[in-house]
MIVOKOL-727899 format. One line per 5 residues: number of its first residue (from 0); for each residue x, y, z of C-alpha. Coordinates in steps of 0.02 Angstrom, whole numbers, plus 50000, padded with zeros to 5 digits. Example, Ala and Ser with C-alpha at 12.3 -4.5 7.8 and 13.67 -1.06 7.14 Angstrom:
BEGIN
0 = 50615,49775,50390  50684,49947,50357
***
This chain:
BEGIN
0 = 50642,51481,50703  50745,51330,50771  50583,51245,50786  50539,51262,50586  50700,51202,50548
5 = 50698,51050,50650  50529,51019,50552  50601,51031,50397  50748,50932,50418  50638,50795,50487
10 = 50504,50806,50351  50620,50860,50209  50541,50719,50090  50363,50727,50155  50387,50927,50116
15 = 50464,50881,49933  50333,50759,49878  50197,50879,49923  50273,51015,49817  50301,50886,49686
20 = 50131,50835,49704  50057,51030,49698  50163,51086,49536  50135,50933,49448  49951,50951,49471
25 = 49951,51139,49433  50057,51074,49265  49929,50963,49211  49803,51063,49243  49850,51192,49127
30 = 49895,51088,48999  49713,50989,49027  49644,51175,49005  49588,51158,49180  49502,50972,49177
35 = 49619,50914,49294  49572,51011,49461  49400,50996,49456  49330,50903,49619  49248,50777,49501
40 = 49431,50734,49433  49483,50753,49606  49379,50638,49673  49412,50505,49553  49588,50502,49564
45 = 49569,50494,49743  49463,50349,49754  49566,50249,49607  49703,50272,49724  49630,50217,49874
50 = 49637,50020,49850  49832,50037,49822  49840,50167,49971  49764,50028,50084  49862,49882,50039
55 = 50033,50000,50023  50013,50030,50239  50034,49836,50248  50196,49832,50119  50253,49967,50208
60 = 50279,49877,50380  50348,49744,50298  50466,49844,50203  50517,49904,50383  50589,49750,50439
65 = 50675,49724,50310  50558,49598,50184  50456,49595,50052  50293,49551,50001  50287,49481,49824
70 = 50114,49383,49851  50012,49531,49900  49919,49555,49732  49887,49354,49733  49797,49389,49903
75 = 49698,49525,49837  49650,49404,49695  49594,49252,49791  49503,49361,49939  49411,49450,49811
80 = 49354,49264,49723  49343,49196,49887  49231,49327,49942  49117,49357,49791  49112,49176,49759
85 = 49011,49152,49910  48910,49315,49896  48838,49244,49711  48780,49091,49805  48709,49184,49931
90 = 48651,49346,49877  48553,49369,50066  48739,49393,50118  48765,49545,50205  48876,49675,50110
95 = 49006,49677,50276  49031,49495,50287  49089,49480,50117  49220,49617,50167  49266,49520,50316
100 = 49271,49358,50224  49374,49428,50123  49507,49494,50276  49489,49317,50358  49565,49269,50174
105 = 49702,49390,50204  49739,49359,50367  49767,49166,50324  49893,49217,50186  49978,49341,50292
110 = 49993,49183,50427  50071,49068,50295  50206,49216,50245  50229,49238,50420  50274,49070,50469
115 = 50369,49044,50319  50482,49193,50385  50481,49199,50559  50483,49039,50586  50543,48937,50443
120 = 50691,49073,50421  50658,49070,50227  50705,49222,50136  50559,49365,50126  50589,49374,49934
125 = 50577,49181,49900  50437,49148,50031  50327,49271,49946  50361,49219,49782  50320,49022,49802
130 = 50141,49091,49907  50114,49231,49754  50103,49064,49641  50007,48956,49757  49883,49090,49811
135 = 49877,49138,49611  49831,48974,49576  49684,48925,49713  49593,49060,49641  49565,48946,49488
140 = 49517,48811,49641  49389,48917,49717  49306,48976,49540  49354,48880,49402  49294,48976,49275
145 = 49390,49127,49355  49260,49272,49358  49114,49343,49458  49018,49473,49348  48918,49603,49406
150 = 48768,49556,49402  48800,49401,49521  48842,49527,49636  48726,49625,49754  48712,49812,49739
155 = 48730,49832,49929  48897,49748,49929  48924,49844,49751  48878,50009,49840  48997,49998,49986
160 = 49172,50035,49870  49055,50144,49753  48917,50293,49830  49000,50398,49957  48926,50401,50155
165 = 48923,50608,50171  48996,50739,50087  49003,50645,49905  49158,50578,49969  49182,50419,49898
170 = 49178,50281,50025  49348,50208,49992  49417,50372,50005  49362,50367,50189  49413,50211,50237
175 = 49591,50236,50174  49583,50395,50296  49527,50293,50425  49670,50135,50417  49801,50291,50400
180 = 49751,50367,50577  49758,50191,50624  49911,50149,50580  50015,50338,50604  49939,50299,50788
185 = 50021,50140,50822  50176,50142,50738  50210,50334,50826  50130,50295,51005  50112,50090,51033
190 = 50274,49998,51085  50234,49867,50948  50232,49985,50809  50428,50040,50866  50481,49885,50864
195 = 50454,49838,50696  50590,49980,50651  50704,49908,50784  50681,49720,50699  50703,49829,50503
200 = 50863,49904,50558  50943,49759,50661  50881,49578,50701  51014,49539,50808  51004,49717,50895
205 = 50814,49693,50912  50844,49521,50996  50973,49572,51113  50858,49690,51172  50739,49557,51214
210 = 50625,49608,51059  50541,49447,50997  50594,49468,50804  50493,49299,50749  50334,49387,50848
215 = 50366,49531,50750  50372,49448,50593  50230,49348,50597  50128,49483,50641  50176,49605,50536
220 = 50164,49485,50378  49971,49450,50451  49935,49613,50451  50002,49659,50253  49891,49504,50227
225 = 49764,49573,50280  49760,49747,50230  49790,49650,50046  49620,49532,50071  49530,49686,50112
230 = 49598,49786,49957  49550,49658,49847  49375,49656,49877  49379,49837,49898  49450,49832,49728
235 = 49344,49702,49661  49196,49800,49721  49234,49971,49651  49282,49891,49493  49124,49779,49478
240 = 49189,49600,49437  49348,49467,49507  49466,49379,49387  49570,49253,49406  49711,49405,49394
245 = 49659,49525,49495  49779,49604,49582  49916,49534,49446  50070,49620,49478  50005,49757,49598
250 = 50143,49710,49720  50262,49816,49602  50152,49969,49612  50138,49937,49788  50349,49952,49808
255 = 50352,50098,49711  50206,50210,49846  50333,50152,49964  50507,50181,49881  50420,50327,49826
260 = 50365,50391,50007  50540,50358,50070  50512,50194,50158  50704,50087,50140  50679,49922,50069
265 = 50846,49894,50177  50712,49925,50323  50704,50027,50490  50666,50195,50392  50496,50252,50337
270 = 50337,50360,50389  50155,50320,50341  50142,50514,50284  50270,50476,50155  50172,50341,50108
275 = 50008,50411,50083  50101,50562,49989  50196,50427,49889  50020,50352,49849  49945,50504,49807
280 = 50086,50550,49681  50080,50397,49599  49896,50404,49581  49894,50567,49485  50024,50515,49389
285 = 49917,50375,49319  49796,50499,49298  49873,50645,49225  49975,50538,49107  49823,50501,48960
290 = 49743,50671,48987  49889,50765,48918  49932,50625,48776  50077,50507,48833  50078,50365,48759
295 = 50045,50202,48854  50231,50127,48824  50313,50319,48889  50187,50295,49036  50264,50150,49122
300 = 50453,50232,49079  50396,50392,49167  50340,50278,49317  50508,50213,49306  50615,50337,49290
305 = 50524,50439,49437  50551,50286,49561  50727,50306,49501  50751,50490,49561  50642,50441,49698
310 = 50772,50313,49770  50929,50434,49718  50842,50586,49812  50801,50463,49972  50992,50409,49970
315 = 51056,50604,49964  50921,50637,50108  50987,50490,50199  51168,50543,50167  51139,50723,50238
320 = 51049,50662,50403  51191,50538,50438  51334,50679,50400  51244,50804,50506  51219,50676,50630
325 = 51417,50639,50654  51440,50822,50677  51328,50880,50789  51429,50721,50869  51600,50775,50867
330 = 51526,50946,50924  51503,50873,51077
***
């Protein structure tokens, strides 16, 4: 009994997002007259979410230590251009390279924000903003005319975000699974992965204790970089074409998985189950929304008004574990 308890307390917002998530769908569905839980519709909204799932693991870290990442839907635009750029002039290219291509891409970024950060000291919000300009704009210096279409594409490549591997589980759905394991594993077990919620919830703290926070920093901004250059060409390929705004404004979705999965943007509080939850929710939102008739401008004030509660239920949570924490101290 003291054991379930302790699990609830310390899952209390993982546990109410999954209900959310259940009796919203179960909502929807009836008022769909059932065309919401099919495993078609299931499927779908699974693998629309997945890009945003992907990208949100790297915003989370960085929400951890306290920053921000305003230039991650400019890096999912210009690895995606990068990346198909080259595949039209070279459609021998194998389908994984591209992918990697496009990483490499994010991984540059994710350097530049780094160093910016870490190193240069600037502010996470103002760093991110100049680079979500600059990175906007060499798309336009890598294609010009701003698009790859489909058919300059190669169905290999195309197949990879698009015909599931087994099961007729779509293949992005699987490699979102995949970076989650990943990234539960080292941020629970791997000394690195604590440390970025030392840095999140005190610099100086982190320092003292020898933690090096510009190491930390750089890393973790590579990483979101990353995760963003292999979104976009996930994104690009599931989608069938790159713009010269792809990606425009996806960083605000991406801050809302998180806020919504009960990651701080204050930093040093956050777990990657909230996150995939948060992503999840979010997701079926977007799809539920048109299939029972809300208009498009009541969509985007329902987004809003949920991150609202979102933040106001995470503060209450928050408020509760400290209280109960000071008096299970003075118990003592």
């Amino acid at each position: 009994m003291k054991g379930t308890k302790s699990f609830i307390n310390n899952n209390i917002r993982e546990i109410v997002l999954a209900i959310v998530i259940i009796v919203l769908a179960v909502f929807v569905n009836i008022r769909s007259s059932g065309a919401f839980l099919t495993g078609e519709n299931i499927m779908d909204t699974l693998s629309e979410t997945a890009v945003m799932a992907i990208i949100s693991v790297g915003m989370m870290i960085v929400l951890l230590t306290g920053g921000i990442d305003l230039s991650a839907g400019a890096v999912m635009g210009l690895a995606g251009m990068t990346a198909t750029t080259i595949l039209k002039n070279n459609h021998n290219l194998n389908p994984f390279t591209v992918i990697l291509i496009a990483v490499i891409v994010g991984v540059l970024c994710g350097l530049v924000n780094g160093f910016l950060v870490a190193k240069l000291n600037i502010f996470p919000i103002i760093a991110t903003l100049g680079t979500m300009y600059i990175f906007r704009g060499l798309v336009y210096v890598v294609s010009p005319i701003g698009r790859v279409n489909p058919q300059e594409m190669t169905t290999p490549f195309l197949n990879i975000a698009t015909k599931p591997w087994f099961f007729k589980i779509n293949n992005l759905v699987l490699i979102t699974i995949i970076i989650y394991l990943i990234a539960w594993y080292l941020l629970e077990y791997f000394r690195a992965g604590r440390r970025i919620y030392v840095v999140g919830n005190s610099i100086s703290s982190a320092r003292i204790s020898g933690i090096k926070a510009s190491k930390v920093l750089l890393w973790v901004y590579t990483i979101a970089g990353a995760l963003a250059g292999l979104g976009g060409i996930l994104y690009v390929g599931k989608y069938s074409f790159a713009t010269g705004d792809t990606g425009s404004g996806f960083e605000m979705n991406l801050i809302a998985v998180c806020v919504l999965g009960g990651v701080s943007v204050t930093g040093g509080t956050g777990k990657i189950s909230g996150v995939i939850l948060g992503a999840i929710l979010f997701g079926e939102l977007t799809r539920a929304m048109p299939m029972i008739n809300i208009s498009e401008f009541w969509q985007e004030a329902v987004r809003g008004l949920i991150i609202i509660l979102s933040v106001i239920v995470n503060a209450l949570i928050q408020r509760n574990v400290v209280r109960k924490s000071l008096e299970r101290r003075d118990e003592l």
